[in-house]
C-alpha positions as CSV (number, residue, x, y, z in Angstrom):
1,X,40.4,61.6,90.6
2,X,39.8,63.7,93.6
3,X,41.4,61.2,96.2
4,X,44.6,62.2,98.3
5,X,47.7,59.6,99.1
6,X,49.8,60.1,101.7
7,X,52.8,57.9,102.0
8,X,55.7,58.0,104.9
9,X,58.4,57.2,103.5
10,X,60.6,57.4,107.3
11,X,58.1,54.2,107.6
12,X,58.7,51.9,104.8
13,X,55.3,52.1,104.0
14,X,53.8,51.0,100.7
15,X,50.3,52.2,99.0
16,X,48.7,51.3,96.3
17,X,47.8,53.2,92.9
18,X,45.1,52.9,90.5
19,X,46.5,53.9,86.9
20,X,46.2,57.4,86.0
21,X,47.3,61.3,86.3
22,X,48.4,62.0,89.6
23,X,49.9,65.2,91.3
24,X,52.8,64.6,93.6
25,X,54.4,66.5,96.0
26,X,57.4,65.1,97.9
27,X,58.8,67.3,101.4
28,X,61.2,66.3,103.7
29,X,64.9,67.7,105.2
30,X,68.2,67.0,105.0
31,X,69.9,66.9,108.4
32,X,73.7,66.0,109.7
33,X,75.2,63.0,110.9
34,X,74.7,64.3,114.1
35,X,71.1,64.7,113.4
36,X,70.7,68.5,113.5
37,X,68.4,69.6,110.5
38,X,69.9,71.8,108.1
39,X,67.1,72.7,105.9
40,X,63.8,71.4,104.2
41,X,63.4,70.3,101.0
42,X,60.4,69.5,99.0
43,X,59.5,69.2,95.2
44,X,56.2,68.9,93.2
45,X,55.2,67.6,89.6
46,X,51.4,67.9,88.1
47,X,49.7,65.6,85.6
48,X,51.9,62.4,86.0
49,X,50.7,59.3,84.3
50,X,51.2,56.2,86.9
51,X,50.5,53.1,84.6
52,X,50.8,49.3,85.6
53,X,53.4,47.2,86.7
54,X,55.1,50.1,88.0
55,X,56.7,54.0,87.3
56,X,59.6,55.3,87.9
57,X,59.4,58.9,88.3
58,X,62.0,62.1,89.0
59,X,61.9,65.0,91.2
60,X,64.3,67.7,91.6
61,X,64.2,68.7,95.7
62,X,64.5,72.0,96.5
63,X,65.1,73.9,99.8
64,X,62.5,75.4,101.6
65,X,61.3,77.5,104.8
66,X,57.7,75.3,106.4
67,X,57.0,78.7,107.7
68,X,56.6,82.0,106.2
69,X,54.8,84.2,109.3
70,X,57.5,86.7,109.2
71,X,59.0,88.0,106.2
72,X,61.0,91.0,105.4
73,X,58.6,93.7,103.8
74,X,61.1,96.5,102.8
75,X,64.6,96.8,102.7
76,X,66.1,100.3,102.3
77,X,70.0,100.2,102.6
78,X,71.2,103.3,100.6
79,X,70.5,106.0,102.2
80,X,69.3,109.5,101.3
81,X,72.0,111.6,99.9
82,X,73.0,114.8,102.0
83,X,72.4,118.2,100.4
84,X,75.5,118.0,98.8
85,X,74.6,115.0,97.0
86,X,77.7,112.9,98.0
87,X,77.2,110.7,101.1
88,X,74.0,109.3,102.1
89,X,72.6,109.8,105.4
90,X,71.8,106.5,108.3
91,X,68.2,106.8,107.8
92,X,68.4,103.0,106.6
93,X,65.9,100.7,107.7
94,X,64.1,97.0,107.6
95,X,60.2,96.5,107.9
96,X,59.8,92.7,109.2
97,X,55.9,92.2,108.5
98,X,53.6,89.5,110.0
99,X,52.6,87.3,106.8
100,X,50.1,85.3,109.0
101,X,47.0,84.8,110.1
102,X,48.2,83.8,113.9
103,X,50.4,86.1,116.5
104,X,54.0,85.2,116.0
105,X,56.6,86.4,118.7
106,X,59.3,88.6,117.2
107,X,61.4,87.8,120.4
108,X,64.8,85.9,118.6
109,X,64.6,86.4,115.4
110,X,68.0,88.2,113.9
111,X,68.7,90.3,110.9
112,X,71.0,89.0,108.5
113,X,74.2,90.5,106.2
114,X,75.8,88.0,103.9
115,X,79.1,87.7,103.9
116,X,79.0,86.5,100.1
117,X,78.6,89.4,97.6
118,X,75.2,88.8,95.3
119,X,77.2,89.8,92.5
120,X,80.3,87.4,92.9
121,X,80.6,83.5,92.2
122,X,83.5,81.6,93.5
123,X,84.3,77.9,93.3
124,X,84.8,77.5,97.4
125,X,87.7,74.5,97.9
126,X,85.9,73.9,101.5
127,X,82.4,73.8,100.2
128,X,81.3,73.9,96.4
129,X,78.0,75.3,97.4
130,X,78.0,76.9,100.7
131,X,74.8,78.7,99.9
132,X,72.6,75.9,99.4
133,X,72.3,74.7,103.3
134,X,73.5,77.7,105.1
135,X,73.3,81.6,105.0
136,X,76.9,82.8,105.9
137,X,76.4,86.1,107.7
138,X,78.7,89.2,108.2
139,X,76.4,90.9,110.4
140,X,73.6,89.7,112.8
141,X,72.0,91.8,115.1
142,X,68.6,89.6,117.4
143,X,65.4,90.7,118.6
144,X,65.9,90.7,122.3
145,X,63.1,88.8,124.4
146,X,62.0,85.8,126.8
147,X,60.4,84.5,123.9
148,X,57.1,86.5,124.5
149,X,57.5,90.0,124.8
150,X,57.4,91.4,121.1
151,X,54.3,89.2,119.6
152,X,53.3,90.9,116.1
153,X,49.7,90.2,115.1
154,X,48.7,89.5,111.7
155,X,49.1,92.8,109.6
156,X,51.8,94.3,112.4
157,X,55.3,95.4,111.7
158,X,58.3,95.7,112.9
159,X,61.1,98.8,111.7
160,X,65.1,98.0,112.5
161,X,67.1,101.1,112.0
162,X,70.5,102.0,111.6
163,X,69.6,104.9,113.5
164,X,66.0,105.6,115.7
165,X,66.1,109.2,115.0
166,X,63.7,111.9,112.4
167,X,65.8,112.6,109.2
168,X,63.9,114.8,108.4
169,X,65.1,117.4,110.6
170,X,68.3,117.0,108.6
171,X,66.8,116.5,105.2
172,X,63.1,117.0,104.4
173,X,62.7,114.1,102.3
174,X,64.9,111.8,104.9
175,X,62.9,109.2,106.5
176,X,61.6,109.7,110.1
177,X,62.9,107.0,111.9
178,X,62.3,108.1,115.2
179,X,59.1,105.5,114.9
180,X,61.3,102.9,115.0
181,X,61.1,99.9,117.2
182,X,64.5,98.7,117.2
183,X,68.1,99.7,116.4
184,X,71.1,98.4,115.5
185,X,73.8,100.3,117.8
186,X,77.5,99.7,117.9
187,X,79.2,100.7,121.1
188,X,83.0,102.5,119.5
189,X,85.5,104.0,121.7
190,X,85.1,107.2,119.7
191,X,81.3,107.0,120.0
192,X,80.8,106.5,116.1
193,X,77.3,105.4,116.7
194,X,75.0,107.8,119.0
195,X,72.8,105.6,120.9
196,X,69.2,106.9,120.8
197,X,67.4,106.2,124.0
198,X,64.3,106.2,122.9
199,X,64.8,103.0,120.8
200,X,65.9,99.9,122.3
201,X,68.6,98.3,121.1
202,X,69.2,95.2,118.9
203,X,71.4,92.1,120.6
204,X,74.6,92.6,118.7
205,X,75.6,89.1,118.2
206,X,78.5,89.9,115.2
207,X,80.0,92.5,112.8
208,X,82.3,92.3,110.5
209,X,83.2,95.8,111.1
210,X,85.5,96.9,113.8
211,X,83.4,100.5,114.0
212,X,80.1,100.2,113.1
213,X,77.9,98.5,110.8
214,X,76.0,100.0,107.8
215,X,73.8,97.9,105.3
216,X,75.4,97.7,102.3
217,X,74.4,100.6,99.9
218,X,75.5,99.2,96.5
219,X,73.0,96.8,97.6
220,X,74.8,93.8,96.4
221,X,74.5,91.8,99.8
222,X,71.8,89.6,100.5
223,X,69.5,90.5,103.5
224,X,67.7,87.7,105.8
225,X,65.5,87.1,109.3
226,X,66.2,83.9,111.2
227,X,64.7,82.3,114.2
228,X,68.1,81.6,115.8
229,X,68.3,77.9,117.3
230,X,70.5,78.1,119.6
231,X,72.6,80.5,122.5
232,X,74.2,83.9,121.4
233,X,77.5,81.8,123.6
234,X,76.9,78.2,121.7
235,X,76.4,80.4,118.2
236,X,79.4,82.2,118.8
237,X,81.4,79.0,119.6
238,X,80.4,76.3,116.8
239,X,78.8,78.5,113.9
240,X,81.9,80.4,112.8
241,X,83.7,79.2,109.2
242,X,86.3,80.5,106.8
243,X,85.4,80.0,103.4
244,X,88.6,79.6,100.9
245,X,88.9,80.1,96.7
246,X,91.6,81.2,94.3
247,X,90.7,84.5,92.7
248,X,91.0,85.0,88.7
249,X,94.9,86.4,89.5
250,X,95.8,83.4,91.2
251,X,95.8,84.4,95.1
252,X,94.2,82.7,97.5
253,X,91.6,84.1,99.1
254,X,89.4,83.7,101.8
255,X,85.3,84.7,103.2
256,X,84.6,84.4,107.1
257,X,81.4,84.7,108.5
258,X,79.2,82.6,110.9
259,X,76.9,80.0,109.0
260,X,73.6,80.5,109.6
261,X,71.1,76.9,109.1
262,X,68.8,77.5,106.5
263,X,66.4,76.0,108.4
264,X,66.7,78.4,110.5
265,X,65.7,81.4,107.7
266,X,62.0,82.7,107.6
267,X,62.9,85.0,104.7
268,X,65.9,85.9,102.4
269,X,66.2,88.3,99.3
270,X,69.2,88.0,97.5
């Protein structure tokens, strides 16, 4: 009672065990042939009896993010309804909060859009369960930065908007957004999307959307930040994947999107 074990099992290495209640907790990651990791797994179980000559014991891995510094704090993707009650207006925003008790360096990290719907469930012929080592995204917009430009000390925040301007010059109870510190902007050839100067602008790595992106405002996507691994040009070129299922009437369907590592994810809500 009291004593800690630690046994690497990427060693072969063996320890020894008085009988008795132990608490166990297993971690580790899955990665490819090629050796890239594709997420982290870990599991735990309380008050197991380990009894002589030996026990055999079960643990159900799940997957994992090691770090949780950054996490997504709010998520407002519908809007507020015009005057007349029937659109909503692109005062839409993220909050990405530091979680930590270190600086962390915002510089890379992307917002996600999944490409899978929160309330649909396919059986995918390519992959059974696509969303158990990657995030498929529809839309991902980075955090521009050498690496060390946006640093976020513990307790700072972030706001990504659809749009950096005050709403509530349109709409009192809009949301100013003018205080933002980064939008999403998509350059049209009708200029759908006024660029406010004010507010820098995200990296548009992908869209789905030939005009411009809005966040979902039925709210049935699932929302992530990722520390992105590689290039924007290497992403771009290896990470894209069509996903294909037959729909309840029989036609073939498919879901494209670029898969995102989960290892990669520092926070998801589904």
């Amino acid at each position: 009672r009291g004593k800690e074990y630690e046994l690497d099992l990427s060693q072969s290495s063996v320890i020894t065990l008085s009988s008795g209640l132990y608490n166990i907790t297993v971690e580790g990651a899955i990665a490819s042939a090629s050796g890239e990791i594709l997420c982290n797994v870990r599991s735990t179980k309380d008050n197991v009896q380990i009894s002589a000559p030996s026990t055999s014991i079960a643990l159900e891995l799940s997957i994992y993010t090691p770090s949780n510094s950054l996490i997504l704090k709010e998520i407002y993707v519908t809007g507020t309804a015009n005057d007349k009650g029937t659109n909503s207006l692109y005062d839409k925003y993220f909050v990405i909060y530091n979680n930590s008790s270190e600086t962390v360096y915002a510089d890379g990290v992307a917002l996600l859009e999944s490409t899978f719907g929160t309330t649909e469930k396919h059986q995918y012929n390519d992959n059974p369960q696509p969303m158990t080592t990657t995030f498929t995204a529809a839309a991902i917009y980075v955090i521009p930065g050498n690496g060390t430009e946006h640093p976020l000390a513990p307790g700072e925040q972030l706001v990504l908007a659809d749009q950096g301007y005050d709403f509530t010059q349109t709409k009192a109870d809009a949301i100013d957004l003018s205080i933002a510190d980064f939008e999403w902007y998509d350059e049209t050839e009708k200029g759908m999307d006024p660029d406010i100067a004010e507010v820098p602008n995200l990296d548009k790595w992908y869209s789905y959307s030939a005009t411009i992106w809005m966040p979902n405002n039925q709210a049935n996507r699932a929302y992530a930040i990722a520390r992105m691994g590689v290039s924007k040009d290497e992403f771009l070129a290896n990470y894209y994947k069509e996903y294909h299922y037959t729909a309840t009437n029989g036609k073939e369907m498919t879901k494209k999107g670029y898969d995102v590592p989960v290892a990669w994810v520092l926070d998801a809500v589904n």
